[in-house]
C-alpha positions as CSV (number, residue, x, y, z in Angstrom):
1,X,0.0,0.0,0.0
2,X,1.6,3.5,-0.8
3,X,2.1,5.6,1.9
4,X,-0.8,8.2,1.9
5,X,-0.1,12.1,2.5
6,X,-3.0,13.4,5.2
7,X,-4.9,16.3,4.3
8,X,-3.7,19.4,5.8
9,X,-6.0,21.4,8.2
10,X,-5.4,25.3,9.5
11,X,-5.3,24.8,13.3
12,X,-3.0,26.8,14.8
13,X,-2.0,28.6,11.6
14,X,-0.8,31.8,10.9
15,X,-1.1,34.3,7.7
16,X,0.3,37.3,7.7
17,X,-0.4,38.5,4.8
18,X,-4.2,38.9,4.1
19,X,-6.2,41.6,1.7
20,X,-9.5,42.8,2.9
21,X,-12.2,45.4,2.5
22,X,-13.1,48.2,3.1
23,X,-10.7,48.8,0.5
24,X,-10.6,50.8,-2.7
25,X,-9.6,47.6,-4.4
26,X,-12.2,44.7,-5.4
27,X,-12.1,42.1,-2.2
28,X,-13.7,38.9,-1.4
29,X,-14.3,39.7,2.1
30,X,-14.4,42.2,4.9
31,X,-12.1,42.0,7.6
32,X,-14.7,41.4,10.0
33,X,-15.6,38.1,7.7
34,X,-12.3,36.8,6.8
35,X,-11.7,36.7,10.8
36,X,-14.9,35.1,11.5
37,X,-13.7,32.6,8.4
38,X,-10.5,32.4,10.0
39,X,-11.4,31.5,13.7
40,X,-14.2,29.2,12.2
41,X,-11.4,27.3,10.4
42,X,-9.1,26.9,13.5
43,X,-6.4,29.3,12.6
44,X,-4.3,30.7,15.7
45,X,-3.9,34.3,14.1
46,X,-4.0,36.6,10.7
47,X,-2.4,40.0,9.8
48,X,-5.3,42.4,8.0
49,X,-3.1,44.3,4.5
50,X,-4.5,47.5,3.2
51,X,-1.7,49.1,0.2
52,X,-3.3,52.7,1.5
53,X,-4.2,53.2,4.6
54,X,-3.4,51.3,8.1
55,X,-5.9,48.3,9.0
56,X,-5.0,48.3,13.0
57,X,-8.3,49.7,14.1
58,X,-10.1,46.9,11.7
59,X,-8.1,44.4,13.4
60,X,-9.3,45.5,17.0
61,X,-13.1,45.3,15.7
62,X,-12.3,42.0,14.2
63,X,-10.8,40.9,17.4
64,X,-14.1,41.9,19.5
65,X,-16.2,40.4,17.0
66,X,-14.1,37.1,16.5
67,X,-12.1,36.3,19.6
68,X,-11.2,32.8,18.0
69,X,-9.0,34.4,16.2
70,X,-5.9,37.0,17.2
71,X,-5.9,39.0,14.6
72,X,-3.5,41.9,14.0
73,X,-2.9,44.9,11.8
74,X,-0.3,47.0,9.3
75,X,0.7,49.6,7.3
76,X,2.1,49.6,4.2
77,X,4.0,53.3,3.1
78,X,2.5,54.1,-0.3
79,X,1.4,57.5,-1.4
80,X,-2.1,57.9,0.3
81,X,-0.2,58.0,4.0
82,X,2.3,60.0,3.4
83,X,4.9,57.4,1.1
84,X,7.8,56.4,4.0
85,X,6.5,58.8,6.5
86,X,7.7,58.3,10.6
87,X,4.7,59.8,11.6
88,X,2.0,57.5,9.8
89,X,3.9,54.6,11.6
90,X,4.3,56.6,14.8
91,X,0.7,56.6,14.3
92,X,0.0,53.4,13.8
93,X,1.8,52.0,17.0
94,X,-0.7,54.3,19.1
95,X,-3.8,53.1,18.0
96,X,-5.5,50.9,21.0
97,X,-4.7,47.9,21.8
98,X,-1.5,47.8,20.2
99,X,-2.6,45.4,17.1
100,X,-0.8,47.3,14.3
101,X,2.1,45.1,14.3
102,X,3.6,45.0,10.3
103,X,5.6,48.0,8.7
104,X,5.5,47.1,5.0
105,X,7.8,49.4,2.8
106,X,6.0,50.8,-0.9
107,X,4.1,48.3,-2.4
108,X,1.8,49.3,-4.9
109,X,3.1,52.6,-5.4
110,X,6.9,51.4,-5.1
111,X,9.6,52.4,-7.2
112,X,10.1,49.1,-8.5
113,X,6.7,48.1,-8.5
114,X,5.9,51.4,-11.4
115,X,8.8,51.2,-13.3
116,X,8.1,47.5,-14.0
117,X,4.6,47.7,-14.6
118,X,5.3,50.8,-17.0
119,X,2.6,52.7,-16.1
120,X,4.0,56.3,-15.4
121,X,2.5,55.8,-11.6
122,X,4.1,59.0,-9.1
123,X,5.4,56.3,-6.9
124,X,7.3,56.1,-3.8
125,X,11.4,56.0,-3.4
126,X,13.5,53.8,-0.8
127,X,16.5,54.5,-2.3
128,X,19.0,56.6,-4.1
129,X,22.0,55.9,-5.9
130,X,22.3,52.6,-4.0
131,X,21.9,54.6,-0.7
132,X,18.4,54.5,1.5
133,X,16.8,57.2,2.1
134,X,17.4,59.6,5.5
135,X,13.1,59.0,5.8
136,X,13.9,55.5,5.4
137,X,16.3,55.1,8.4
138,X,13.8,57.1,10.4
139,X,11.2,54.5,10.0
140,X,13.5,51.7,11.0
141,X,14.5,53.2,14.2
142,X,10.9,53.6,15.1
143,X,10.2,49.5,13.6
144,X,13.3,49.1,16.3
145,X,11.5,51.0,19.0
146,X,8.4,49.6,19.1
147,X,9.6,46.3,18.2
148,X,7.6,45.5,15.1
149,X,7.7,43.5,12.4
150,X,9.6,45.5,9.2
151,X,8.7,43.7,5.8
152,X,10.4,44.6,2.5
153,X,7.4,45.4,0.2
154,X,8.1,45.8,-3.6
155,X,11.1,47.0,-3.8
156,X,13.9,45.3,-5.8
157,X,16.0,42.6,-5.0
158,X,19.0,45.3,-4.4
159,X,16.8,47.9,-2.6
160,X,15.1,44.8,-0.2
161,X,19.2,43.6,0.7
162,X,20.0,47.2,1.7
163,X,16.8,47.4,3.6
164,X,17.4,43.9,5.8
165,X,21.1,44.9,6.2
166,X,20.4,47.7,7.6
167,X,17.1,46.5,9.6
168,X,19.7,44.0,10.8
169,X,22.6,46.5,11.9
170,X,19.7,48.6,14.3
171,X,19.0,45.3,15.5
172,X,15.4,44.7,14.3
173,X,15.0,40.8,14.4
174,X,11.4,40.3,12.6
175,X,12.4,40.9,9.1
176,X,10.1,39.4,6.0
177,X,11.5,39.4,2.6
178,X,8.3,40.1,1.2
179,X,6.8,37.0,-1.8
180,X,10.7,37.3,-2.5
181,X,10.2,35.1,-5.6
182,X,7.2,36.7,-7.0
183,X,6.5,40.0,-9.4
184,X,7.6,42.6,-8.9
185,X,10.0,41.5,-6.7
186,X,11.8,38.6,-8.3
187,X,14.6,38.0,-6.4
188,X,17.3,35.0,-7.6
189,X,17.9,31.9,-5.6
190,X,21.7,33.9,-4.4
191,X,19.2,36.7,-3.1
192,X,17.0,34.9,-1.3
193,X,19.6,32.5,0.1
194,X,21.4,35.8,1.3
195,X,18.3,37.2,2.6
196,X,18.0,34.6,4.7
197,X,21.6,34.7,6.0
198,X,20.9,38.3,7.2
199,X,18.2,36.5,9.0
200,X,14.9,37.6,7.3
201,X,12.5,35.3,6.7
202,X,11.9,34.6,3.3
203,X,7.8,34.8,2.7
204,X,6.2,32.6,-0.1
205,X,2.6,33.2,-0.9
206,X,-0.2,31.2,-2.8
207,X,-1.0,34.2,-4.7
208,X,1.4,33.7,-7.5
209,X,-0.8,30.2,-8.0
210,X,-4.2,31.2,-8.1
211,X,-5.7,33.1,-11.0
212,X,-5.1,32.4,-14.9
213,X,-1.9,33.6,-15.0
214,X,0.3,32.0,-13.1
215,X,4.1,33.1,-12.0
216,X,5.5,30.5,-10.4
217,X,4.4,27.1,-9.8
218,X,4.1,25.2,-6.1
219,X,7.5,22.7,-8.0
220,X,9.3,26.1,-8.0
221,X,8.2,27.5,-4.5
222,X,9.1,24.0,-3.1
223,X,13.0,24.2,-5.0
224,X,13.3,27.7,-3.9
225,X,12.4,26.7,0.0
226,X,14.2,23.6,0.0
227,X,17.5,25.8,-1.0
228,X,17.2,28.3,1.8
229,X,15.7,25.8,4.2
230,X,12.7,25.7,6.0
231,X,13.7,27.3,9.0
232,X,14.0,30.5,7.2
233,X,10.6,30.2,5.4
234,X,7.0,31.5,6.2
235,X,3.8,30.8,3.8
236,X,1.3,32.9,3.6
237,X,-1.7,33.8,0.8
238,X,-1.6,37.2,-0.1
239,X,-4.8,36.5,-1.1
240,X,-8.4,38.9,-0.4
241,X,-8.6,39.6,-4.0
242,X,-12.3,39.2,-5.4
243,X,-11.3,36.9,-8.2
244,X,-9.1,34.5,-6.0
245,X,-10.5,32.1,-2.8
246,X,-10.9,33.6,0.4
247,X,-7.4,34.1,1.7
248,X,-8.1,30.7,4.7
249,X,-9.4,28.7,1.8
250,X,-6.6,29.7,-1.0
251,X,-3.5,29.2,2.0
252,X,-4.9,25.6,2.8
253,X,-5.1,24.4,-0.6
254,X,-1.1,25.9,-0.6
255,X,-0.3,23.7,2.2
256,X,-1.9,20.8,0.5
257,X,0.2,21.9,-2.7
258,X,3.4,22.1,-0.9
259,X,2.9,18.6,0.9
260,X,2.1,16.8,-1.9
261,X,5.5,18.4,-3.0
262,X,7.2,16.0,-0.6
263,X,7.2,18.4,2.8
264,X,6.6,16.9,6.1
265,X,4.6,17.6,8.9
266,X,7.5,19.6,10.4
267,X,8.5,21.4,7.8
268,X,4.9,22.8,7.2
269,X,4.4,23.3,11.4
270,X,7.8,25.4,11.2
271,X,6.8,28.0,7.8
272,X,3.1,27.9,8.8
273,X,3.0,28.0,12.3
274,X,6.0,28.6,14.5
275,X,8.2,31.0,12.6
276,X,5.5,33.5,11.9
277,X,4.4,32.9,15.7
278,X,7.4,34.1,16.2
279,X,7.6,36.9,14.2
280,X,4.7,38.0,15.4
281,X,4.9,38.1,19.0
282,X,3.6,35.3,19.9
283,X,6.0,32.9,20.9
């Protein structure tokens, strides 16, 4: 008899990394449901992404109305608050209850992300002439400070190993590389392998394998993860968008993906589970 794979299940996972409305984006789901989808599906925790404006307050109404669930907040640094501006973040940290936990460089509106899209976007600078930028270093210390997590966005390979090196160097210790493999940020195996050797974790997402069009498939994500190891690894879905499945639904069908791919129960507890636990303070 051949040795059957079990199917995987979301207790006790963790994605940080989810899209929701009220947004000025088409979503599947508010945040409010895709907690109450979340907690009803066993999942320890989530992390609520908005490209333009912060989404800790939505996470403490998602936490009163789905306690199942720990569900936390971010703030990415496009345009709308202010591109990388200390005082947004600042900002964020104070909101009650202290759910805003992710600092997400550009994303939509980074440099990188416009210039390869081609679209002629004003867009938002992390870096100049291979140097970050003095408003960039600002942000960091305040990331250090409060102790949150500092993820890389959509900037380039390059701009994303300045920004972890120096992350690293103020001593900040919860570092994503941001869907590392993925458009726009397409970083080689050498980057991502170095990524992790600054110590970031290096985030793949089920986004990139949903839709028509697909970037990457789960044979590539499991060769990239394999070569960095898992202990440097998170998954998450990236997902919220109203033509994909509701981010819980489209991360477990990754899992499934991924296992079938040959990883073991341990390897998926570790990117899953424990290594964004602890990035995000709870472990």
């Amino acid at each position: 008899m051949k040795n059957s794979i079990s199917p995987p299940d979301l207790a006790g996972v963790i994605d940080l990394h989810i899209h929701c409305a009220p947004d000025v984006m088409p979503r599947s789901m508010d945040g409010l449901e895709v907690a109450a989808l979340a907690g009803g599906m066993g999942m320890r925790a989530i992390v609520l992404k908005n490209h333009f404006e912060h989404t800790a307050s939505l996470a403490s109404l998602a936490r009163k109305h789905t306690p199942a669930v720990e569900t936390f907040g971010s703030i990415a640094l496009n345009r709308p608050v202010g591109g990388i501006n200390p005082a947004a973040v600042e900002h964020m940290t104070r909101i009650l209850g202290g759910f805003g936990r992710i600092v997400w460089m550009p994303t939509f509106e980074a440099e990188n992300h416009v210039r390869r899209a081609g679209s002629g976007r004003p867009f938002v600078s992390v870096a100049r002439d291979g140097r970050l930028l003095p408003e960039v270093f600002e942000v960091l210390e305040l990331v250090a400070k409060h102790n949150l997590v500092f993820a890389t966005g959509h900037s380039s390979p390059g701009e994303a190993l300045l920004l972890i090196r120096e992350a690293r160097k103020l001593g900040i210790q919860k570092v994503i590389a941001t869907h590392a493999i993925a458009d726009p940020v397409f970083m080689n195996t050498a980057e991502t392998m170095e990524a992790a050797a600054l110590g970031a974790f290096v985030e793949f997402t089920c986004l990139e394998l949903s839709g028509p069009k697909l970037a990457t498939s789960a044979k590539q994500h499991a060769e990239a993860i394999r070569k960095i190891g898992v202990e440097r690894c998170i998954l998450s879905s990236d997902l919220g968008q109203s033509v994909n499945p509701p981010a819980p639904r489209g991360l477990l069908s990754f899992i499934g993906q991924l296992a079938r791919e040959g990883f073991s129960e341990l390897d998926l507890h570790l990117m899953t589970k424990r290594n964004p636990a602890r990035i995000i303070g709870l472990e």
